[in-house]
C-alpha positions in Angstrom: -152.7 57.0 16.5 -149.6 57.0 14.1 -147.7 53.7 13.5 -143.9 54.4 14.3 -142.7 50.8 13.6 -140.9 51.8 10.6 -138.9 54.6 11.9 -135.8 52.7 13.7 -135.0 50.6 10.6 -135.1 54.0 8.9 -132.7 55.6 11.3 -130.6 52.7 11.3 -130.1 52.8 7.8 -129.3 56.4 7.6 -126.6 55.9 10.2 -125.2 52.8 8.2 -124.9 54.9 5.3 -122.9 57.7 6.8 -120.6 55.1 8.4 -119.8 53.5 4.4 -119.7 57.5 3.7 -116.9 57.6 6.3 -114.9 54.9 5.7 -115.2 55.4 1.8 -113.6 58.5 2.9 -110.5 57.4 5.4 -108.0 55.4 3.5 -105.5 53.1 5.6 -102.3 53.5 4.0 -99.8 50.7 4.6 -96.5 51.1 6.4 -94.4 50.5 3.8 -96.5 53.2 1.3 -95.9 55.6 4.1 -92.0 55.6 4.1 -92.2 55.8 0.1 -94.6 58.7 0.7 -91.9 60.5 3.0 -88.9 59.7 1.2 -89.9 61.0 -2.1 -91.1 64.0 -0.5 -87.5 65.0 0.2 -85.4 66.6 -2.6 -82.1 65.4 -1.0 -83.2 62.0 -1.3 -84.3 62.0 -4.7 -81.3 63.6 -5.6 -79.4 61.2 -3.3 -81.0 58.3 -5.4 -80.6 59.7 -8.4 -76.7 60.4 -8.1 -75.8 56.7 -6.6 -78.0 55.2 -9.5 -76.5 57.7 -12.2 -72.6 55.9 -10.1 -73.7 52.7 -10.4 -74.8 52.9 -14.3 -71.7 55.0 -15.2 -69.5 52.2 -13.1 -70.5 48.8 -14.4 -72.4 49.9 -18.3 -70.3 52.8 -18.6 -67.4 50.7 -20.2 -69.4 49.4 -22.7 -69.7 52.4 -24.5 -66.2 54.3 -24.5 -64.7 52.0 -27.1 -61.2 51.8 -24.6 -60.2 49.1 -22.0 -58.9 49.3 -18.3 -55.3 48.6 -19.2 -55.4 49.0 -23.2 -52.8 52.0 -24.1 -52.9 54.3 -27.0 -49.6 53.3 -28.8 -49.9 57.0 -30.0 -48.9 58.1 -26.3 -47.4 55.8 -24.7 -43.8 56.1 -23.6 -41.0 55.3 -24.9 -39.2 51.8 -23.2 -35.9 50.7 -23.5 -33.3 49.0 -21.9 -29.6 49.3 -20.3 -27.5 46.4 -18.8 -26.0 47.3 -15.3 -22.8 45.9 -14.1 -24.3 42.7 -12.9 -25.7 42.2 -16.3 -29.6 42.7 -14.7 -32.0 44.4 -17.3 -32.9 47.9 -16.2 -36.2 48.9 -18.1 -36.3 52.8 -18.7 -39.2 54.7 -19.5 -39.0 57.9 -21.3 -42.0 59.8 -21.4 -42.9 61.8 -24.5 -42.5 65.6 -23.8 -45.8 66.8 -25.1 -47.9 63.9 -24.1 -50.1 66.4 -22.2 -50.3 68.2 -25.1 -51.4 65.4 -27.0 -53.4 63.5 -24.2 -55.5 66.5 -23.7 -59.4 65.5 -23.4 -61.3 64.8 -26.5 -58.3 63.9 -28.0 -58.0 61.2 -31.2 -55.6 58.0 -32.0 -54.9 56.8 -34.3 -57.8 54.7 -35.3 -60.4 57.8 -34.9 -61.2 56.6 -31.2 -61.7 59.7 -28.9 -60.4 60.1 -25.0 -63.1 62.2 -23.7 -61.3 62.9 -20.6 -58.0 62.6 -22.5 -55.6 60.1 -21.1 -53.1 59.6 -18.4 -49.3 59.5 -18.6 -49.1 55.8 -19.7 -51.4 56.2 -22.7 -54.3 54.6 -20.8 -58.1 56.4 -21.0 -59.4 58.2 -18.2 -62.7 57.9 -18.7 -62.7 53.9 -18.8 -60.3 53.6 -16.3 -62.8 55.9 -14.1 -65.4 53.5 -14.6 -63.5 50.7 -14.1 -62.2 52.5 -10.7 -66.1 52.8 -9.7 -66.8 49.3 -9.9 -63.7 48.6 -7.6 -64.8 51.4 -5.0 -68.2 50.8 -5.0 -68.3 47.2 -4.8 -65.7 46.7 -2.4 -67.9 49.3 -0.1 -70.8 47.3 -0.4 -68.9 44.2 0.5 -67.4 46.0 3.7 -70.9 47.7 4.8 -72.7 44.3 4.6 -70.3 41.7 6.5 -70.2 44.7 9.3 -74.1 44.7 9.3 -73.8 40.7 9.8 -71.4 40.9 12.4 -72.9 43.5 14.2 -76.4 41.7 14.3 -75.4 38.5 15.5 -73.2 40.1 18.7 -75.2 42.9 19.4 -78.3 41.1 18.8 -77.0 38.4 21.0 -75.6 40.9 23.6 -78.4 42.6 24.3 -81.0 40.2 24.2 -78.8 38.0 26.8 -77.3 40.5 28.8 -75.5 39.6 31.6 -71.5 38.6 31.4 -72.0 37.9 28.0 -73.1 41.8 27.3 -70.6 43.1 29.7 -67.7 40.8 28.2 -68.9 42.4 24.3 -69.1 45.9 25.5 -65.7 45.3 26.9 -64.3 44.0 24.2 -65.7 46.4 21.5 -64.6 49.3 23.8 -61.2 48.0 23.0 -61.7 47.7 19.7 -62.5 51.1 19.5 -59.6 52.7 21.3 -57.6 51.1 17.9 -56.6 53.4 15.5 -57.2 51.8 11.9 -55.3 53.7 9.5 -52.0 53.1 11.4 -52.9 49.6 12.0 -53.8 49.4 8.1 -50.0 50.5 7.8 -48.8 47.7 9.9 -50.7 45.1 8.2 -49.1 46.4 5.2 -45.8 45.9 5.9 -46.2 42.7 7.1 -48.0 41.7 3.9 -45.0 43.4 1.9 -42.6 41.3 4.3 -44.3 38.1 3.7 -44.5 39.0 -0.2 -48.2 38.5 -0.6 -49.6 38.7 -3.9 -50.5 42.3 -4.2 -54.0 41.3 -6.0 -54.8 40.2 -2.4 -53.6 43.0 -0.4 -56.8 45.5 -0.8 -58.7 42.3 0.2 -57.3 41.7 3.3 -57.1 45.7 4.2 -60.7 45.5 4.1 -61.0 42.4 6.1 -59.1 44.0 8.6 -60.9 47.2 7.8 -64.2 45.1 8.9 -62.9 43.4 11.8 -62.6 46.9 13.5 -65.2 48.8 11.9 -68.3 46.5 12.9 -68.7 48.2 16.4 -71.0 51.0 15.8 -73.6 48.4 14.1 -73.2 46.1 17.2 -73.8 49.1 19.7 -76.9 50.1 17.6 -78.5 47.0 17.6 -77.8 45.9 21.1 -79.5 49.3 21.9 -82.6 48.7 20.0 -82.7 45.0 21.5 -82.8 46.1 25.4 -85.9 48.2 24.2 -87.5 45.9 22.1 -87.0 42.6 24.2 -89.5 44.0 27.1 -92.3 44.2 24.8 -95.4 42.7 24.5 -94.4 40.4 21.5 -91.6 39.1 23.0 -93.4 38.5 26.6 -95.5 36.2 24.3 -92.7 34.5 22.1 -91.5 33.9 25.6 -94.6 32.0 26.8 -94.9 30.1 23.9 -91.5 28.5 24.2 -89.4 29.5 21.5 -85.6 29.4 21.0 -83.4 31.9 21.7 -82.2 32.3 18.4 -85.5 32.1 16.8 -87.0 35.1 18.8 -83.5 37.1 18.2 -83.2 36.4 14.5 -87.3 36.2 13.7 -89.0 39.0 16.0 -86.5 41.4 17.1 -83.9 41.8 14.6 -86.5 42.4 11.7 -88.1 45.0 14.0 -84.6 47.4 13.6 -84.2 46.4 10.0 -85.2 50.3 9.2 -82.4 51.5 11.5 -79.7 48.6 10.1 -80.2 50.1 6.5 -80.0 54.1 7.7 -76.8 52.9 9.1 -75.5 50.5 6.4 -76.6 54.1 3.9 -74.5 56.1 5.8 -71.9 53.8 6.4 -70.8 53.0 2.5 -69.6 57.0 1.8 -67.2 56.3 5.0 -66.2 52.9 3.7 -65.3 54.5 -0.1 -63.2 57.3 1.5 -61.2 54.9 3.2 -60.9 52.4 0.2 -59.9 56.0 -1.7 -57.4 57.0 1.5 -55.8 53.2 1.3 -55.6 53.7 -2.6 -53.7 57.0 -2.1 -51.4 56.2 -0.2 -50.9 52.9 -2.4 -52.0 50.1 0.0 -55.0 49.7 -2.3 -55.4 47.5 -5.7 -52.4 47.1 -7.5 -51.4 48.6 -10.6 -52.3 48.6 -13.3 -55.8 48.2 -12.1 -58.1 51.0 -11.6 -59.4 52.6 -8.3 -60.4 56.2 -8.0 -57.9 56.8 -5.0 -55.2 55.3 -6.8 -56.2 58.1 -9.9 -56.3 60.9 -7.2 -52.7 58.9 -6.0 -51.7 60.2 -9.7 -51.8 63.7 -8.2 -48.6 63.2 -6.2 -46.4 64.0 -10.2 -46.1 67.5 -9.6 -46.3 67.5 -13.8 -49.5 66.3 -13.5 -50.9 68.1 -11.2 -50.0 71.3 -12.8 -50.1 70.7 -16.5 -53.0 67.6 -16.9 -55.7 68.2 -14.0 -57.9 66.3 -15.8 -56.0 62.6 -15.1 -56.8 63.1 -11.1 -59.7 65.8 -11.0 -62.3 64.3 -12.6 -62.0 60.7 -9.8 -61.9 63.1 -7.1 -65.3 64.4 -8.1 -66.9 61.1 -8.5 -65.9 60.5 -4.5 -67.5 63.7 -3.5 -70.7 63.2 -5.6 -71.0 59.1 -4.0 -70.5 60.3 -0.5 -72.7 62.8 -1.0 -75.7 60.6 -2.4 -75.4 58.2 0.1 -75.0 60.8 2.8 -78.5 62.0 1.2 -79.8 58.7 1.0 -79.4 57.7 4.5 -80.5 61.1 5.3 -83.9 60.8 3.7 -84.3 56.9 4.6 -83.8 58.1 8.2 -86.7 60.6 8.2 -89.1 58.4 6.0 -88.7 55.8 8.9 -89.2 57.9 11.4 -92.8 57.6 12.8 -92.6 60.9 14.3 -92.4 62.5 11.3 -95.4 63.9 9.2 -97.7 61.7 7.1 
């Protein structure tokens, strides 16, 4: 008769070793690995990435290296000033520009000193190039400032709307409905005038544009949260934050806020390329930072000479490209942080 006694610890430690086979072979990835994983498989956004870090270098370590300041002018090109005396005796300060300065501001042009203006210079002797960098650091970080207090505001109201609800959610719907029947570039006008009426210093002006720019602009982040919220609040989590007695706040600001974080930054992405055409458009149209400081729509604003737009296309062009390229990059990046957060997607 044959002793089987052995034969279960035998099986038993064949199927053990399969199972450490299998889970040698099945690797959990973590969540965080997984958006990485899908957002470098894009092209768009790596080339998104790549063009707002290539902005942000150029913008605030650019400078260092083009030998020029924001307001220094080339003595070589800069107009003529002189002065006449009017019949109240009040100075009148004319300024005659030289008649070849494009000629002689043309790009990779010298002064005196050997220094070079790769992108040649603009009618008051000033550098392109640095003043283009310079204009970055205004557009870019004024976006940035914009895009985040609108993120704040819209958490806290539609993170509070929507986890409330009741009158308090119908009263903020209401009220951002009206908000968003008001057009903001004529109200940005308005504002303007009254600031120009009340003589504010015009280093504050693009400062409180903006704040008035954010005042109407935080809606959309508001709507979006308050969205996410009425999902979120009826889960499980929540049922138990709930039973455990915590705060209001706490469960708002701690469980489900942090839960839509992926959605807040797609939409903060997306929202800076909006918020630097506007600072560009408010620039143009000279409601933005006064002169002679440096913003790419106020370079664009140079376009209006009709000299310079037909005989030195490189003192507005080249500003106008660096706004397409940063709306394009964040467009891209929001784009490809959008599907890399997406769980649907592929892994």
């Amino acid at each position: 008769m044959e002793d089987n006694t052995n034969v279960a610890p035998e099986n038993e430690s064949v199927e053990s070793d399969e199972q450490q086979s299998l889970s040698d072979k099945v690797r959990v990835i973590a969540p965080w690995k997984l958006v990485v994983k899908r957002f470098f498989r894009s092209k768009l956004s790596i080339v998104g990435l790549v063009i707002i870090i290539l902005m942000f270098l150029f913008s605030f370590v650019g400078p260092v290296f083009t030998g020029w300041g924001e307001t220094e002018v080339d003595r070589n090109l800069a107009p003529v000033t002189y002065s006449e005396y009017d019949v109240s005796e009040d100075v009148i300060y004319v300024k005659e520009f030289r008649t070849d300065w494009a000629k002689l501001a043309a790009p990779f042009s010298r002064s005196s000193d050997g220094r070079v203006h790769v992108l040649g210079c603009d009618k008051e002797g000033m550098d392109v190039l640095t003043r283009l960098m310079y204009g970055g650091r205004i557009s870019l970080t004024l976006s940035l400032m914009v895009v985040f207090v609108n993120t704040l505001l819209g958490m806290i109201i539609g993170g509070l709307a929507g986890y409330l609800g009741g009158g308090f959610d119908m009263a903020m719907m209401r009220i951002i409905d009206i908000i968003n029947c008001i057009p903001q570039l004529p109200i940005m006008l308005i504002i303007s005038a009254l600031l120009d009426e009340y003589k504010l210093d015009e280093q504050f002006r693009i400062y409180v544009l903006l704040g008035a720019l954010t005042i109407l602009s935080w809606t959309g982040i508001a709507r979006l949260v308050r969205g996410q919220i009425l999902y979120l609040r009826e889960q499980e989590f929540i049922v138990a934050a709930e039973a455990g007695g915590f705060s209001t706040p706490r469960k708002v600001f701690k469980h489900l806020i942090p839960n839509i974080i992926p959605q807040l930054i797609v939409s903060m992405t997306l929202s800076l390329g909006n918020i630097i055409l506007f600072e560009a458009t408010l620039s143009y149209l000279n409601l933005g930072v006064p002169y002679p400081q440096a913003s790419w729509g106020k370079m664009v604003n140079l376009a209006k000479d009709t000299e310079i737009l037909s005989t030195a296309p490189w003192v507005w062009a080249p500003s106008g490209v660096t706004i397409i390229l940063s709306v394009l990059g964040f467009n891209f990046l929001g784009d490809g942080l959008r599907d890399a957060f997406d769980p649907k997607m592929k892994k």
